[in-house]
PDB file of N, CA, C and O in Angstrom:
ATOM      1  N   UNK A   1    -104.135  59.499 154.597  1.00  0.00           N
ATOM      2  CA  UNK A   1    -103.831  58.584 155.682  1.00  0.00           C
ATOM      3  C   UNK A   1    -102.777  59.223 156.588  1.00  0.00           C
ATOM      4  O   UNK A   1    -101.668  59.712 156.374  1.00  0.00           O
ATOM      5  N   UNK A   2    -103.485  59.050 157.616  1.00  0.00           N
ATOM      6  CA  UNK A   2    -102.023  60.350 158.950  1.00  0.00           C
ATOM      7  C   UNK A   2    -100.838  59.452 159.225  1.00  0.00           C
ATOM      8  O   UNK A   2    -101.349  58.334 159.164  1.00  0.00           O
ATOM      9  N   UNK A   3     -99.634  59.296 159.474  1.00  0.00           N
ATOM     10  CA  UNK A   3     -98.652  58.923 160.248  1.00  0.00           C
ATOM     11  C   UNK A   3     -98.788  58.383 161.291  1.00  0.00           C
ATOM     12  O   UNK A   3     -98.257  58.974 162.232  1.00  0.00           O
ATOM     13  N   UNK A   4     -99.347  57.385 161.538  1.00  0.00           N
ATOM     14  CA  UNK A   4     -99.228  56.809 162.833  1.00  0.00           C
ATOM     15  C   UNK A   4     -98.014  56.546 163.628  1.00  0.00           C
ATOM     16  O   UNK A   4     -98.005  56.787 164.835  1.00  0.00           O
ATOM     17  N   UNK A   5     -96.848  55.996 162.928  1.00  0.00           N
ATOM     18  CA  UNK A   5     -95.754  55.941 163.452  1.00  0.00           C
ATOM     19  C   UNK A   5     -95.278  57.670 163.371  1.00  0.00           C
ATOM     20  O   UNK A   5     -94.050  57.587 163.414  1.00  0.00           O
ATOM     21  N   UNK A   6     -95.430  58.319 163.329  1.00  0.00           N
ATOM     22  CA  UNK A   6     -94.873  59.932 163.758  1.00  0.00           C
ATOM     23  C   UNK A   6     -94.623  59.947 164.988  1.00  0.00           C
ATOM     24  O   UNK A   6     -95.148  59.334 165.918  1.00  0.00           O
ATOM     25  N   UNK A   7     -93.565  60.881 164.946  1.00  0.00           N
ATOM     26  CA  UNK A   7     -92.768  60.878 166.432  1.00  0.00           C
ATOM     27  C   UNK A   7     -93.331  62.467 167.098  1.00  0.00           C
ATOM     28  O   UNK A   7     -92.781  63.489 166.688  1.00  0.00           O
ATOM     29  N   UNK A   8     -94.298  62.540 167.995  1.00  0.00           N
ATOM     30  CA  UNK A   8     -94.459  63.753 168.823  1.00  0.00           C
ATOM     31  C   UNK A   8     -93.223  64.285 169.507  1.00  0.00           C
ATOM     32  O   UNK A   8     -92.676  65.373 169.327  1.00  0.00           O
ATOM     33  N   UNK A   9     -92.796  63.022 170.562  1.00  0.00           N
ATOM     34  CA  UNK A   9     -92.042  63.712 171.196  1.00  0.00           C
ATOM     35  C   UNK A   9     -91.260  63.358 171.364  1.00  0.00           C
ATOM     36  O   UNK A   9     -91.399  62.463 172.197  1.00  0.00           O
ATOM     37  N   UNK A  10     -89.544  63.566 170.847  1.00  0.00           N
ATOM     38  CA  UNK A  10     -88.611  63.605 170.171  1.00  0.00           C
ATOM     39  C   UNK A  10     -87.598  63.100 171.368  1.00  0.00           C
ATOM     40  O   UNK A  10     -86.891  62.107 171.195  1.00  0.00           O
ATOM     41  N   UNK A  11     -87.575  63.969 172.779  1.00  0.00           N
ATOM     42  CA  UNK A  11     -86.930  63.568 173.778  1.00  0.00           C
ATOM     43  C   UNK A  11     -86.983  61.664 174.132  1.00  0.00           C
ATOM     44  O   UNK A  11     -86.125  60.790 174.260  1.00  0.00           O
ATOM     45  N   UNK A  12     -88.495  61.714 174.183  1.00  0.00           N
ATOM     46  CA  UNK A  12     -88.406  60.417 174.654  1.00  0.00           C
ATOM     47  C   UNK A  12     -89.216  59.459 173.729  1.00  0.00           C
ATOM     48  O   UNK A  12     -89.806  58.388 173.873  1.00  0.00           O
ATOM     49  N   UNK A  13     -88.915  60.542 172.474  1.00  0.00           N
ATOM     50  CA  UNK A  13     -89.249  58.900 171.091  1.00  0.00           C
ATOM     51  C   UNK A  13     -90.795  58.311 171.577  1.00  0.00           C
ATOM     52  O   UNK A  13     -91.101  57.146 171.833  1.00  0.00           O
ATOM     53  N   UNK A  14     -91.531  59.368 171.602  1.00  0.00           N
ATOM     54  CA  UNK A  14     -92.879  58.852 172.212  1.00  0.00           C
ATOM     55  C   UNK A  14     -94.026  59.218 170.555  1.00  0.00           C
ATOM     56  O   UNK A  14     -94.334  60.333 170.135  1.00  0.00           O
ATOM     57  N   UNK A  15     -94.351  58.077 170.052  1.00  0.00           N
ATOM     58  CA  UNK A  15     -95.093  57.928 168.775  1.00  0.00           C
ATOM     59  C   UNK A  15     -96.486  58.447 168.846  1.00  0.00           C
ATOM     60  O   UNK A  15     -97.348  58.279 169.709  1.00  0.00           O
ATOM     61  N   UNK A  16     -96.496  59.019 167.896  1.00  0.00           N
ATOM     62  CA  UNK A  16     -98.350  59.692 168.018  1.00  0.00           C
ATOM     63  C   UNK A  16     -99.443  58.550 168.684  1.00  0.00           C
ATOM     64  O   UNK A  16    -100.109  58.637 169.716  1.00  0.00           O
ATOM     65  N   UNK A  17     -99.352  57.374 167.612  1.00  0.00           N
ATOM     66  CA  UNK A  17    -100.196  56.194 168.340  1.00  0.00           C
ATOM     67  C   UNK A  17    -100.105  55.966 169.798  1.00  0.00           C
ATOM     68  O   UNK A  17    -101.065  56.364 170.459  1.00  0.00           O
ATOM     69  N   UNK A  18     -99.395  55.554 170.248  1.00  0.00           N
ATOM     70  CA  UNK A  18     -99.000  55.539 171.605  1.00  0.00           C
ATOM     71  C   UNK A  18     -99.961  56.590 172.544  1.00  0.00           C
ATOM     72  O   UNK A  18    -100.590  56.231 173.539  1.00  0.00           O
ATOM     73  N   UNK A  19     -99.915  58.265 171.874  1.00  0.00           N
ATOM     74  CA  UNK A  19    -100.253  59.105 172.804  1.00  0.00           C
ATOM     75  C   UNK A  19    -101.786  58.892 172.562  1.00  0.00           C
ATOM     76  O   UNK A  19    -102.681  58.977 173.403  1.00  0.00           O
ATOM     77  N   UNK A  20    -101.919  58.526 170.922  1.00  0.00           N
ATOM     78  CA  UNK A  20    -103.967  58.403 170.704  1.00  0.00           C
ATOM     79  C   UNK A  20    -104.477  57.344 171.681  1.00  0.00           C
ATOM     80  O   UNK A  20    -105.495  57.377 172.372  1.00  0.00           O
ATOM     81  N   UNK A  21    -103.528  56.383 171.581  1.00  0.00           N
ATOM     82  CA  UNK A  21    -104.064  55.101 172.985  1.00  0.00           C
ATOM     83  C   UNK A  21    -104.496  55.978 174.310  1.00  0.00           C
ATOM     84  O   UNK A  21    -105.695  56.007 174.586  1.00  0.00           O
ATOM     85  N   UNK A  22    -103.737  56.560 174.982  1.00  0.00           N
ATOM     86  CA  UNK A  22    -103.479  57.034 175.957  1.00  0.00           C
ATOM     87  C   UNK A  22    -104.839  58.164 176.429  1.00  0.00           C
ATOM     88  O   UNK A  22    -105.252  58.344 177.575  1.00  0.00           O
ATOM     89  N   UNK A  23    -105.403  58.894 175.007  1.00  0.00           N
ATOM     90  CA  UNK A  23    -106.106  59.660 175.336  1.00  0.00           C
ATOM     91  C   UNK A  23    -107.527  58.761 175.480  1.00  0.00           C
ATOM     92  O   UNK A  23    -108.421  58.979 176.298  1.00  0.00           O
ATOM     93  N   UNK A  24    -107.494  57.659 174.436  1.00  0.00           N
ATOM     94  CA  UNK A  24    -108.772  57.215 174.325  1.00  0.00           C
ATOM     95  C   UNK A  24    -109.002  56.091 175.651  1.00  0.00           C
ATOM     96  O   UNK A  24    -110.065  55.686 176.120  1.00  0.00           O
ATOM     97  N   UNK A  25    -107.818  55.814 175.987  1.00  0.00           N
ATOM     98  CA  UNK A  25    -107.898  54.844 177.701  1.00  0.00           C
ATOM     99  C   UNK A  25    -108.156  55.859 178.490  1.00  0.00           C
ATOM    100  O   UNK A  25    -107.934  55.550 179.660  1.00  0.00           O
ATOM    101  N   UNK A  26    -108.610  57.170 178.334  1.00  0.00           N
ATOM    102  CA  UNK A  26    -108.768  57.970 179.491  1.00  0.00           C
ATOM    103  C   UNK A  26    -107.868  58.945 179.955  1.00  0.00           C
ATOM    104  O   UNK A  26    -107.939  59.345 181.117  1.00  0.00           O
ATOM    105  N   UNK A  27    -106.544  59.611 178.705  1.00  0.00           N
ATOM    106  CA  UNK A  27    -106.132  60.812 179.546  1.00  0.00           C
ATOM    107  C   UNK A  27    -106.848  61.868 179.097  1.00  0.00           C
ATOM    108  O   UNK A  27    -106.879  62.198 177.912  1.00  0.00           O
ATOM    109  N   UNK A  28    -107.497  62.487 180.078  1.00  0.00           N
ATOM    110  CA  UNK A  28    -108.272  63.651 179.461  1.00  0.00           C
ATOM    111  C   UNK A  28    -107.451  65.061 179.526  1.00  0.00           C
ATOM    112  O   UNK A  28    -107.702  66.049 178.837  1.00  0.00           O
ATOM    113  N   UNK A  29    -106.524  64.955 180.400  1.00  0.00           N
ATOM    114  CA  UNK A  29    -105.700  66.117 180.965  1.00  0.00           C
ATOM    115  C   UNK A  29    -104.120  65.653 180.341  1.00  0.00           C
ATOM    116  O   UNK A  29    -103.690  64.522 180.111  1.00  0.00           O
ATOM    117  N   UNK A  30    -103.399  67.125 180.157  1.00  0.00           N
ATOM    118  CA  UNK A  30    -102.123  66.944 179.679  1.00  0.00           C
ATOM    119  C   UNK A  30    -101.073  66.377 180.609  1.00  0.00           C
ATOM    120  O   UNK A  30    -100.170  65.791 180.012  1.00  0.00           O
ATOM    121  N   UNK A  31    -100.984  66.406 181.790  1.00  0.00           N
ATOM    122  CA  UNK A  31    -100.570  65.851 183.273  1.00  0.00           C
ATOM    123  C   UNK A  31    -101.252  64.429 183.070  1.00  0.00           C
ATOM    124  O   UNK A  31    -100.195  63.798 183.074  1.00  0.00           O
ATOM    125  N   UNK A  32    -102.124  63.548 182.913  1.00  0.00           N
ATOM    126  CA  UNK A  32    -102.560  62.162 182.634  1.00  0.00           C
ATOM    127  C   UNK A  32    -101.844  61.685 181.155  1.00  0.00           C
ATOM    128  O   UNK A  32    -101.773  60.499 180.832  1.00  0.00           O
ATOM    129  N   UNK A  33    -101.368  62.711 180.379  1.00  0.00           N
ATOM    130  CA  UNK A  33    -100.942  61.955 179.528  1.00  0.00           C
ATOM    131  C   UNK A  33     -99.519  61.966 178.985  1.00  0.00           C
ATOM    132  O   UNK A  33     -99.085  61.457 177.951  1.00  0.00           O
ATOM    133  N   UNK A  34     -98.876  62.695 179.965  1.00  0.00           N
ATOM    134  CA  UNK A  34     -97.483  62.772 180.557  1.00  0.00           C
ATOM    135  C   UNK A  34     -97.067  61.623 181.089  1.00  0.00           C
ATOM    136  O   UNK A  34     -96.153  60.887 180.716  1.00  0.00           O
ATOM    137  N   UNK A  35     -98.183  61.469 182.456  1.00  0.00           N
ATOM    138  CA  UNK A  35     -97.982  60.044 183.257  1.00  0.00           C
ATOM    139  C   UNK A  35     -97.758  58.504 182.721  1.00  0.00           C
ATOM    140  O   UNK A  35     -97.115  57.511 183.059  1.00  0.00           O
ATOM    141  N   UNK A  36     -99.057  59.065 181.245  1.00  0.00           N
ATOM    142  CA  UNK A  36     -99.288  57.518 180.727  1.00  0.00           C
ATOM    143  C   UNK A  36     -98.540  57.546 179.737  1.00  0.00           C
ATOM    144  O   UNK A  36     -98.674  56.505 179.093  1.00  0.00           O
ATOM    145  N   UNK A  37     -97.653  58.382 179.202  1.00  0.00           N
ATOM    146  CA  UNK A  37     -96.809  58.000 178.020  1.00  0.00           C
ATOM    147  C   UNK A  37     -95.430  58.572 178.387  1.00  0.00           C
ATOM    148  O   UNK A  37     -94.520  58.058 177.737  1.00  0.00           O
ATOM    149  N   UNK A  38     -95.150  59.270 179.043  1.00  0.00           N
ATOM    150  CA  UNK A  38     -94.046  60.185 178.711  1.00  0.00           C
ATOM    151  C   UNK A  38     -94.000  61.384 177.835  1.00  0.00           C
ATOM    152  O   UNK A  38     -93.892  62.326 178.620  1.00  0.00           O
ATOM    153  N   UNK A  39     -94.013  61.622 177.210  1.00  0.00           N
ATOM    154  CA  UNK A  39     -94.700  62.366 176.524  1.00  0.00           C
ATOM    155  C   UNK A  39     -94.382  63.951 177.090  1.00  0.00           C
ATOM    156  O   UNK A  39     -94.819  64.137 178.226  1.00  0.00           O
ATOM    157  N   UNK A  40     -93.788  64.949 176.557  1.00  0.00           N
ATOM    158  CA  UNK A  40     -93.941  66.151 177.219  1.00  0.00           C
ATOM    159  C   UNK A  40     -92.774  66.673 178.862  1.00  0.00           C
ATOM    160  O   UNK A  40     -92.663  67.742 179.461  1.00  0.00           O
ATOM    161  N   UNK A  41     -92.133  65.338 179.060  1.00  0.00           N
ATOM    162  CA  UNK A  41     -91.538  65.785 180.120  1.00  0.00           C
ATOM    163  C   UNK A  41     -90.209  65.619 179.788  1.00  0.00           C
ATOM    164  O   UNK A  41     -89.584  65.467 180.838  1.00  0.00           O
ATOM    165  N   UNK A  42     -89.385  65.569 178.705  1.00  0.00           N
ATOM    166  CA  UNK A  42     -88.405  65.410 178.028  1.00  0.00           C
ATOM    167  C   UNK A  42     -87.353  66.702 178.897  1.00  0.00           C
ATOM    168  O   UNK A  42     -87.820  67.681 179.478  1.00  0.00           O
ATOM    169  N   UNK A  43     -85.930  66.377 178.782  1.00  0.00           N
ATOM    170  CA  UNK A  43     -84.939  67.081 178.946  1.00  0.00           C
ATOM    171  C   UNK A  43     -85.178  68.812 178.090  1.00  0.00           C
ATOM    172  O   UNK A  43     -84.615  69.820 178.518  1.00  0.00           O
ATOM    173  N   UNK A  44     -85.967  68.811 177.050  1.00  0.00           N
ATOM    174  CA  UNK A  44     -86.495  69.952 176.235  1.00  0.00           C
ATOM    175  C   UNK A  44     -87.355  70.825 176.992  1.00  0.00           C
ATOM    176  O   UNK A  44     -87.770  71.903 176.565  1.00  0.00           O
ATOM    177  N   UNK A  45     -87.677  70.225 178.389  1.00  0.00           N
ATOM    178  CA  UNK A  45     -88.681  71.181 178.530  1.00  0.00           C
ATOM    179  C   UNK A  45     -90.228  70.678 178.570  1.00  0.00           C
ATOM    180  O   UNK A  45     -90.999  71.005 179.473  1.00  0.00           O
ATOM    181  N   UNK A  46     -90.560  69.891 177.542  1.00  0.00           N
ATOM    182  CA  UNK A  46     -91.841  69.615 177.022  1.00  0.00           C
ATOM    183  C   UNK A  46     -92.305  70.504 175.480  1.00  0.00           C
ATOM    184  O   UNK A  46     -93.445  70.809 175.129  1.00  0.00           O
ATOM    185  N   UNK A  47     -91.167  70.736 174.853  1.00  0.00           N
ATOM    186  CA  UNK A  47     -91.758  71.514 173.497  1.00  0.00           C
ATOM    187  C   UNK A  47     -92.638  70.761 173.034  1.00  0.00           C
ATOM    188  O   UNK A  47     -93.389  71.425 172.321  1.00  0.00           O
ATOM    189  N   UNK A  48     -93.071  69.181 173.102  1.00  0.00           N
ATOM    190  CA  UNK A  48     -94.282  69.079 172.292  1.00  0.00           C
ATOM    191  C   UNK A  48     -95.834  68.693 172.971  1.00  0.00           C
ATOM    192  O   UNK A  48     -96.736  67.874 172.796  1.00  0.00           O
ATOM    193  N   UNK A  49     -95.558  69.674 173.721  1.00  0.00           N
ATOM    194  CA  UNK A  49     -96.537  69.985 174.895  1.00  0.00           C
ATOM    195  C   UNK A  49     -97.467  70.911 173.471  1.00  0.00           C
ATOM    196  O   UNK A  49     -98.586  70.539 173.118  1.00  0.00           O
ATOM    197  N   UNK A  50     -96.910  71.840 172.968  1.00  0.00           N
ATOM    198  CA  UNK A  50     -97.758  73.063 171.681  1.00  0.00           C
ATOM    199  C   UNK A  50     -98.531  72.005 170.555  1.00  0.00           C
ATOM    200  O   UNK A  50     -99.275  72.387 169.651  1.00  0.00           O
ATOM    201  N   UNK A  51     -98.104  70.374 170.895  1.00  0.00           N
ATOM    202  CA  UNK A  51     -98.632  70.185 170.131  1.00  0.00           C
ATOM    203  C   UNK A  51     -99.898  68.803 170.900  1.00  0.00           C
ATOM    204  O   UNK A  51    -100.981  68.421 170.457  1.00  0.00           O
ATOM    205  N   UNK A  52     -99.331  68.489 171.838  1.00  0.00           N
ATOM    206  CA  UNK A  52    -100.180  67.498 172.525  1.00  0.00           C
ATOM    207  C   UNK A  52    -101.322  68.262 173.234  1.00  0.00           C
ATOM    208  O   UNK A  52    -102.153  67.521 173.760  1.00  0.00           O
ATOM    209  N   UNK A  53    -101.541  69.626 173.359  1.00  0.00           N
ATOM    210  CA  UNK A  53    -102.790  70.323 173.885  1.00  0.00           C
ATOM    211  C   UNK A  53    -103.737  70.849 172.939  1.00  0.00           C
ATOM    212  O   UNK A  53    -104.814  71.336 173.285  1.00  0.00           O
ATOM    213  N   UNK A  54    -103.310  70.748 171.636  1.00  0.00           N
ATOM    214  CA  UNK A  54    -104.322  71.048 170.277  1.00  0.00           C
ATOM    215  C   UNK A  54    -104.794  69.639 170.037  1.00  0.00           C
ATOM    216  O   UNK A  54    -106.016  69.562 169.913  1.00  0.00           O
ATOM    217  N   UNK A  55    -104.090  68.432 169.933  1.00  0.00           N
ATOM    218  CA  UNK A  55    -104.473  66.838 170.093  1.00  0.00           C
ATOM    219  C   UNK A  55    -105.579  66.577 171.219  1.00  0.00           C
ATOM    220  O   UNK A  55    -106.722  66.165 171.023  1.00  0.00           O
ATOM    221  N   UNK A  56    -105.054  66.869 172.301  1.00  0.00           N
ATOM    222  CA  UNK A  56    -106.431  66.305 173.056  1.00  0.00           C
ATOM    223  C   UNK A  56    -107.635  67.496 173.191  1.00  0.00           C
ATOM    224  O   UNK A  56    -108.730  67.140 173.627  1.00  0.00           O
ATOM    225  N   UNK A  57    -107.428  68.856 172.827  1.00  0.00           N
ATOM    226  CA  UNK A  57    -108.896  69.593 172.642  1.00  0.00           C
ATOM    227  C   UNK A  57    -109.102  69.117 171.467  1.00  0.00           C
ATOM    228  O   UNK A  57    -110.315  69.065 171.667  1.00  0.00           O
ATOM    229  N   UNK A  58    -108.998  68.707 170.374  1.00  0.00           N
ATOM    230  CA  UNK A  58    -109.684  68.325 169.064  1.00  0.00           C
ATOM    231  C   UNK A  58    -110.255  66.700 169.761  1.00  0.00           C
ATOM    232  O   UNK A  58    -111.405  66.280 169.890  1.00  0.00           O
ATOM    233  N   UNK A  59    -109.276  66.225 170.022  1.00  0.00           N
ATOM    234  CA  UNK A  59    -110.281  64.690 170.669  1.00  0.00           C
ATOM    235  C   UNK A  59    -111.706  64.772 171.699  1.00  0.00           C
ATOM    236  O   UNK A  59    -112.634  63.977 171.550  1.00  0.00           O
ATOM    237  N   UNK A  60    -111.712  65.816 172.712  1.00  0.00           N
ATOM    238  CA  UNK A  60    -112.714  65.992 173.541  1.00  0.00           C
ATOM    239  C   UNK A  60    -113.163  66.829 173.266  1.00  0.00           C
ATOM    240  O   UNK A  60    -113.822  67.277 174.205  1.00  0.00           O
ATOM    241  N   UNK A  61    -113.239  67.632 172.082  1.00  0.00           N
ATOM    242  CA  UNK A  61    -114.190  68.226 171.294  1.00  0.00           C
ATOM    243  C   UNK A  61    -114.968  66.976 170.190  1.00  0.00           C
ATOM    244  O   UNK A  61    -116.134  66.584 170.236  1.00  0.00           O
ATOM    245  N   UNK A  62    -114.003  66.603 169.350  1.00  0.00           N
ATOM    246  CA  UNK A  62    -115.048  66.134 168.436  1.00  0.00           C
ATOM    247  C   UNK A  62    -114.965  64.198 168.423  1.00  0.00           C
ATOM    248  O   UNK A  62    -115.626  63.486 167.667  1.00  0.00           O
ATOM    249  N   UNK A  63    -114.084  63.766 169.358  1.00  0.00           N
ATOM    250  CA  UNK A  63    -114.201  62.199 169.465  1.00  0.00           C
ATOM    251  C   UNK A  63    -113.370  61.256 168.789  1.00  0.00           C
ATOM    252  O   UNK A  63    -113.247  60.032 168.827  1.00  0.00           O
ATOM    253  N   UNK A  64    -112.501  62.775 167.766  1.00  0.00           N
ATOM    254  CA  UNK A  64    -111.469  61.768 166.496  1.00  0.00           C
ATOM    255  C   UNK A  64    -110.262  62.389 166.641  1.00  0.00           C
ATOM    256  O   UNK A  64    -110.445  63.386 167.339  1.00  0.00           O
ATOM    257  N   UNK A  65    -109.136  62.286 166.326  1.00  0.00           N
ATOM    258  CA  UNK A  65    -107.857  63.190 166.174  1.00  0.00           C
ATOM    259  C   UNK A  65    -107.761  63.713 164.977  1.00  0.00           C
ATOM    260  O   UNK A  65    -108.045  63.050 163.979  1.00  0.00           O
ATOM    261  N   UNK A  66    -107.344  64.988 164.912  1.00  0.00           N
ATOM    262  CA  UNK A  66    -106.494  65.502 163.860  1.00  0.00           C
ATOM    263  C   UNK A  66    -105.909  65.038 162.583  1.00  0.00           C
ATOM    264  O   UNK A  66    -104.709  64.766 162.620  1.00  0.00           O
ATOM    265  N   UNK A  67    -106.504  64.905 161.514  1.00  0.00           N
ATOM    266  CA  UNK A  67    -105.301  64.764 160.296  1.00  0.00           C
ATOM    267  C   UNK A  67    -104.168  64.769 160.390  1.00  0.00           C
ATOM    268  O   UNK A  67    -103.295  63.918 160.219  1.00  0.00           O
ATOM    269  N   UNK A  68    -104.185  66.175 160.788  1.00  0.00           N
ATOM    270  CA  UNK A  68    -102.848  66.724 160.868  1.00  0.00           C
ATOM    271  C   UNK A  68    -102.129  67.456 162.283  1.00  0.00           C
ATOM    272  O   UNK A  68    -102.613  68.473 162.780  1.00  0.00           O
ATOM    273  N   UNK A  69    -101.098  66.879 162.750  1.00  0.00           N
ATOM    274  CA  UNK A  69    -101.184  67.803 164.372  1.00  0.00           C
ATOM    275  C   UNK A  69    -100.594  69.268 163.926  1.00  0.00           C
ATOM    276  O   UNK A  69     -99.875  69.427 162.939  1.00  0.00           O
ATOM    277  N   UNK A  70    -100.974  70.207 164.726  1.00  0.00           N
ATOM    278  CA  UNK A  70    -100.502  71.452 164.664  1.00  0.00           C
ATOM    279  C   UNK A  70    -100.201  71.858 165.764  1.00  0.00           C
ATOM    280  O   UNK A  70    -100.670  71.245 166.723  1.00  0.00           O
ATOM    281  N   UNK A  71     -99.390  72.934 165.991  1.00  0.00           N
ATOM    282  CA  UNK A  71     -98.720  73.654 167.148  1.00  0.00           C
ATOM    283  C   UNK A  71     -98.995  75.111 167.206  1.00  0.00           C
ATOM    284  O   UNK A  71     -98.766  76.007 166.394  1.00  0.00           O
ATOM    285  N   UNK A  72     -99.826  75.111 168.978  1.00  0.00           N
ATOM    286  CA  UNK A  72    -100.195  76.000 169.445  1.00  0.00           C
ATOM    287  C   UNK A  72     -99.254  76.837 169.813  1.00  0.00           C
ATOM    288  O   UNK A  72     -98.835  76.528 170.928  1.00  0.00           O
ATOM    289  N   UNK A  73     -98.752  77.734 169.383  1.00  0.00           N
ATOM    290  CA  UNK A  73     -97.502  79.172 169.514  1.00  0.00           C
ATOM    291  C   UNK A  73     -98.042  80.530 170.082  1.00  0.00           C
ATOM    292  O   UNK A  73     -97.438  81.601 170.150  1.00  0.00           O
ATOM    293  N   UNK A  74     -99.265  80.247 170.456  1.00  0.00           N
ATOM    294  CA  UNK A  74     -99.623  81.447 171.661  1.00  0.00           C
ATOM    295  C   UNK A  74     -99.057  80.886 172.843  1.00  0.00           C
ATOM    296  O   UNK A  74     -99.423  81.664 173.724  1.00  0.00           O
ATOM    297  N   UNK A  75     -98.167  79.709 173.538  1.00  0.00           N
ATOM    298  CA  UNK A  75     -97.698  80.029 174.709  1.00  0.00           C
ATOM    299  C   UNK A  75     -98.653  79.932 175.780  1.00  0.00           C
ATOM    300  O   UNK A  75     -98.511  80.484 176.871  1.00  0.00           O
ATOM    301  N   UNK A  76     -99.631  79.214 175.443  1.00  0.00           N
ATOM    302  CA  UNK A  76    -100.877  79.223 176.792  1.00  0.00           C
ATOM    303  C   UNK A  76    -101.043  77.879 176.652  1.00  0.00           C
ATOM    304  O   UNK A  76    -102.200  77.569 176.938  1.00  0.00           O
ATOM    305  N   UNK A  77    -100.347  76.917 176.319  1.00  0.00           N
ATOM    306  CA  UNK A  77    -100.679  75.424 176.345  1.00  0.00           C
ATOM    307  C   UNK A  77    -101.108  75.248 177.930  1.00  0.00           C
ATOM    308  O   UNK A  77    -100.711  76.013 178.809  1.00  0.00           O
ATOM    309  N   UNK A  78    -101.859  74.278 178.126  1.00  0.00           N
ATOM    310  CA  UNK A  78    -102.687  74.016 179.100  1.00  0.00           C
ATOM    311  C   UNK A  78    -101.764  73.154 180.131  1.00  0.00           C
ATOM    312  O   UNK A  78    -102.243  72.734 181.184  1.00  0.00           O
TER     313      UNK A  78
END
């Protein structure tokens, strides 16, 4: 059973659930789901940007989220 209450993004205390709403109301893009949650635009920078761009290609690839989120560390987040 995944963490629903898990905290992505730490700056602005933005909960995984929150961001799964967000993708499945329609953010398809990491910029739409910035807008609709906060999410990623934190005083940090956006460090959990490495992890909100492996979240929504696993959702608009296969229709479900992740078990488990992981972080993309090649530096090419979208």
């Amino acid at each position: 059973m995944k963490a629903k209450r898990e905290i992505v993004c730490l700056c602005n205390s933005v909960s995984r659930d929150v961001i799964e709403k967000a993708i499945r109301d329609g953010a398809d893009t990491l910029n739409k789901i910035f807008d609709a949650t906060s999410a990623g635009v934190g005083p940090c920078g956006g460090s959990c940007r490495r992890k909100l761009g492996p979240m929504l290609d696993h959702y608009l690839e296969t229709g479900t989220f992740p078990e488990k989120l992981k972080s993309d560390n090649t530096g090419k987040c979208k």
